[in-house]
N, C-alpha and C positions, 0 to 999 in steps of 0.2 A: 298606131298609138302615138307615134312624132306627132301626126299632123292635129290628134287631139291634145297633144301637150301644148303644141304651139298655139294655137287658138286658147289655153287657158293661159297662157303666158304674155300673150299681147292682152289682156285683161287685167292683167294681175299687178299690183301694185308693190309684191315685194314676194322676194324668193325665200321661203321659211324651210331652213335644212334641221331634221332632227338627228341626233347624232349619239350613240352608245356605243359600248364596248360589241356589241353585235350588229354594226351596221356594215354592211358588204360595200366596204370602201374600193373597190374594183369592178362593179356594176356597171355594165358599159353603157343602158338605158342612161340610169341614174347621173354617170359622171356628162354624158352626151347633155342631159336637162340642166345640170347647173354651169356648164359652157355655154349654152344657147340663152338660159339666162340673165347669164351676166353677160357674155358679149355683143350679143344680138340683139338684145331686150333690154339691158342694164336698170336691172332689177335691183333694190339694195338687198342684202343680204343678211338673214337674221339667223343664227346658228344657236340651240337649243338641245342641251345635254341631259338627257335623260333622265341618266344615271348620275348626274353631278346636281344636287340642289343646291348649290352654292360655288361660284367660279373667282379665285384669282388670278394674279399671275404667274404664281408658281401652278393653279390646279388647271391653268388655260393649257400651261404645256405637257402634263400627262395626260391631258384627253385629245389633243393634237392627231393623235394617230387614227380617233373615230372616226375623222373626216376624210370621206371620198377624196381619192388622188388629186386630181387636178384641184379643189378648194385647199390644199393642202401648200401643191407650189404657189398658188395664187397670193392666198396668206404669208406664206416663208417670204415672196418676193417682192410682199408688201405696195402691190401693184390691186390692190381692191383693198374696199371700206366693208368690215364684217361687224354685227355688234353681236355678240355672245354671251347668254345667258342660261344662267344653272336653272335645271326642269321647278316653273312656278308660275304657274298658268298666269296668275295675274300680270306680272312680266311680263309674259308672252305675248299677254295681247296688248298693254301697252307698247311695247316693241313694235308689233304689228300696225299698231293703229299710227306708229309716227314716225316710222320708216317707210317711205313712200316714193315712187317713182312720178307719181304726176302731183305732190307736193315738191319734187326735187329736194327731198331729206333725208340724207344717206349717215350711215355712220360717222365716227370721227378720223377711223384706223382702221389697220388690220385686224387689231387683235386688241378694240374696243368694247371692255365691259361692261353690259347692262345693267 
């Protein structure tokens, strides 16, 4: 299954993580694909809350803990560009469509609100 992820990740123009209060933030596939994402592929990263239709910065930090481990210190150490938006599909796919890896347009921050 790696070697089909990797094949869709050298493709792919942007790593889209969805993120709820039920997402298995200790997934070892899962935290493995968004390491290999970002560090291997350097993917921009778009992170999409579920359960949150609308995100500030106080609501950035109690949904903090949805996030798979490793997206978590990455973010904390402010060491990647993440843009974050509350579940709105229309969002989503403008997000999608202008965070890009071979336009080279990455967020602004870690903890960048869409």
């Amino acid at each position: 299954i790696k070697r089909r992820l990797e094949v869709r990740m050298k493709e792919a123009d942007n790593l889209l993580v969805l993120a709820s209060e039920d997402s298995d933030i200790d997934n070892p596939l899962l935290n493995w694909e968004i390491e290999t994402a970002i560090h291997v592929y350097h993917l921009p990263v778009i992170v999409a809350y579920v359960d949150a239709p609308a995100l500030s910065n106080s609501t950035i930090q109690m949904v903090h803990n949805w996030l798979p481990k490793p997206l978590q210190a990455l973010i904390k150490s402010n060491t990647i560009r993440v843009a974050h938006l509350g579940w709105n599909m229309r969002r989503l796919l403008e997000a999608c469509n202008k965070y890009s890896r071979s336009k080279d347009i990455y967020p602004a921050f870690s903890r960048y609100i869409y």
